[in-house]
C-alpha positions as CSV (number, residue, x, y, z in Angstrom):
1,X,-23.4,-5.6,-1.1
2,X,-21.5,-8.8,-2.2
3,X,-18.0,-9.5,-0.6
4,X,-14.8,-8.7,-2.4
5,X,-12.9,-12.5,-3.2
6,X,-9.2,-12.2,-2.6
7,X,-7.1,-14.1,-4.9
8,X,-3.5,-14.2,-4.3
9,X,-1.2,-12.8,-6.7
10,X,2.4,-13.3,-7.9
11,X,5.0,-10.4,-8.8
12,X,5.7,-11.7,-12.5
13,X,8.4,-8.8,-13.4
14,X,10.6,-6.0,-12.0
15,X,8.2,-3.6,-12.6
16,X,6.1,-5.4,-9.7
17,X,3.3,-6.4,-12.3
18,X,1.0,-9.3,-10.7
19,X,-0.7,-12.1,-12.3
20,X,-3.6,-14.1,-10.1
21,X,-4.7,-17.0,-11.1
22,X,-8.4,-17.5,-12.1
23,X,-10.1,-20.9,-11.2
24,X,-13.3,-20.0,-13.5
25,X,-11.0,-19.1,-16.4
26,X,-8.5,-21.4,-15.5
27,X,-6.1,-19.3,-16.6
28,X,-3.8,-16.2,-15.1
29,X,-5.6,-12.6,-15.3
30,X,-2.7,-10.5,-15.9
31,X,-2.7,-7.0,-13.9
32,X,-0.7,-3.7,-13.3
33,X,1.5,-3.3,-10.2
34,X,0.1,-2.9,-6.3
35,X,-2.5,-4.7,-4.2
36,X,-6.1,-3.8,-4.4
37,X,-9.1,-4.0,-6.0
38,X,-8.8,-5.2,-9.5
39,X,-11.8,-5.5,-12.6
40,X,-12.0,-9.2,-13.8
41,X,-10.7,-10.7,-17.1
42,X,-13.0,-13.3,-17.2
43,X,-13.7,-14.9,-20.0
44,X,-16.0,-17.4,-18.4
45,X,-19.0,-15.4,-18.3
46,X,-20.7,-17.9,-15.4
47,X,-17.7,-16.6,-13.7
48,X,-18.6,-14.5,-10.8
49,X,-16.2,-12.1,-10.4
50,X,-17.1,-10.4,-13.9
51,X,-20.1,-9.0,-11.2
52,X,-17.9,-7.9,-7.9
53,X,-14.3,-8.0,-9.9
54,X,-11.4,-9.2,-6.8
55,X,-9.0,-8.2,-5.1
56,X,-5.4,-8.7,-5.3
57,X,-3.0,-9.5,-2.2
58,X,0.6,-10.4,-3.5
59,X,2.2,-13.7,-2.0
60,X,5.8,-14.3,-4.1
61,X,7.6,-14.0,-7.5
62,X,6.2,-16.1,-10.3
């Protein structure tokens, strides 16, 4: 079984939505509220976390 990556993630409203940014993409994935394991938004298909998707710990307000 692969490992999960962690990406850090940034509170981006009141509603505690979080946005991580994606170093494949090179772009922010945009995701619901709360920490955990998230399905990637890659659209870099070479882009590994399209196979083991990431998980999302929250580090500040964007």
């Amino acid at each position: 079984m692969k490992e999960i990556p962690v990406l850090e993630a940034f509170e981006r409203n009141s509603d505690g939505m979080l946005s991580a940014w994606c170093s494949y993409c090179v772009e922010f994935h945009h995701h619901g509220a709360g920490e955990g394991h998230r399905i990637a938004h890659c659209t870099n298909e070479k882009s590994p976390y399209k196979i083991t998707g990431y998980e999302l710990k929250k580090v500040s307000k964007l």
